[in-house]
C-alpha positions, 0 to 999 in steps of 0.5 A, spaced: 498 454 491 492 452 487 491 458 483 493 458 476 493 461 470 494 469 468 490 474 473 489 481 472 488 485 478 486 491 479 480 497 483 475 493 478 476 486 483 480 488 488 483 493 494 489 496 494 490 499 502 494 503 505 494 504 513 498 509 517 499 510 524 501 517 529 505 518 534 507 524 537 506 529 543 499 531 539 497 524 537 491 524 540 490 530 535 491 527 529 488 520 526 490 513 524 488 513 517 486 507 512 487 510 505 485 506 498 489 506 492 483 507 486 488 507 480 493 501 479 493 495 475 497 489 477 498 483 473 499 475 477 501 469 472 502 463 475 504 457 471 511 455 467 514 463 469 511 466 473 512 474 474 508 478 478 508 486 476 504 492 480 503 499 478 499 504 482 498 512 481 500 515 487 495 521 487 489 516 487 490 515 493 484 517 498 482 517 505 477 512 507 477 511 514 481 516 519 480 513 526 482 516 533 483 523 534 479 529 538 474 530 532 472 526 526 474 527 520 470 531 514 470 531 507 475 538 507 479 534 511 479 528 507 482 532 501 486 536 504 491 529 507 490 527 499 492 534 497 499 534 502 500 526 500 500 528 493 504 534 494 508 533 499 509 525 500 509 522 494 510 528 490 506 525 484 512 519 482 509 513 480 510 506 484 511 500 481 513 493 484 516 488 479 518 480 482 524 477 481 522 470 484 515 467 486 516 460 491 510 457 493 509 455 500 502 450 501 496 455 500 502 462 499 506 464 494 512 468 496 514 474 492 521 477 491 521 483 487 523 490 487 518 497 489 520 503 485 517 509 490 519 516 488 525 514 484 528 509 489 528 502 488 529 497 494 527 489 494 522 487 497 518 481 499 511 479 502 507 473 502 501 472 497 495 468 500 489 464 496 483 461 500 479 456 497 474 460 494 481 464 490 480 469 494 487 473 494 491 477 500 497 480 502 500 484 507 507 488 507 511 493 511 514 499 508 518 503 511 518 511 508 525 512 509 527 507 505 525 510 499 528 517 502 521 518 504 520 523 509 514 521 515 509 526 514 509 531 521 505 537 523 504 541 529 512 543 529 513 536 529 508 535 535 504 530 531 508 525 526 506 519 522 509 513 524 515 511 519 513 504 518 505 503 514 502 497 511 500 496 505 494 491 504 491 487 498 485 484 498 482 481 491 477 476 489 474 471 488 477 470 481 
């Protein structure tokens, strides 16, 4: 990877992302959402140690597309998925990444950590791509039950969010 040195990284220069997906008899009812972190920090040093850190505060997530389902998504209803996602899902715990080995790969680097989500931590890697213009992307699956999280349902179970959501970084150029 051809980037080097120490890079901050945060809402400032970059987009943390958050997709899910429904499933269910009421699919149709409900929305795939697109959800943007807008407060977190993360650190990326690359040179003699490298070490790659991430924090990010689970209440500062916010509906910025929801895709599907009978009718569009309001501003009420924008709240009302932040709302249930701070109280119900993530229940305010911050969330934290910390690598534990970096190995580049050509124009990728390899991330092996450990993600703290609500009080649970599990290891988890991703790759973590620069173009030429040092514009940085990564993608990663989490599984919610992993980390003891229960997949949203509403309508009696009728209508649930897929287990597995993508989680996505887009930063630069830096």
């Amino acid at each position: 990877m051809a980037l080097q040195g120490s890079h901050r990284l945060g809402p400032e220069n970059a987009r943390l992302l958050v997709k899910t997906r429904r499933s269910g008899a009421a699919a149709k009812a409900g929305h795939n959402l697109t959800l943007e972190v807008t407060s977190w920090s993360a650190t990326l040093e690359l040179g003699e140690s490298p070490s790659a850190s991430l924090e990010a505060d689970p209440a500062s997530l916010r509906v910025v597309e929801g895709s599907g389902g009978v009718q569009a998504l309001d501003d009420g209803d924008k709240a009302n998925i932040e709302k249930t996602i701070r109280d119900e899902v993530l229940t305010k715990s911050p969330i934290a990444f910390r690598s534990t080995e970096l190995s580049a790969e050509g124009d990728s680097l390899r991330l092996s950590g450990e993600l703290n989500l609500m009080g649970e931590t599990r290891p988890l890697a991703f790759d973590l791509a620069a173009d030429g213009d040092g514009r940085l992307s990564a993608s990663t699956v989490v599984k919610q039950t992993d980390w003891g999280i229960k997949p949203y349902s509403g309508l009696f179970g009728a209508l649930k969010v897929v287990d597995e959501i993508e989680v996505l970084l887009e930063a630069g150029p830096l």
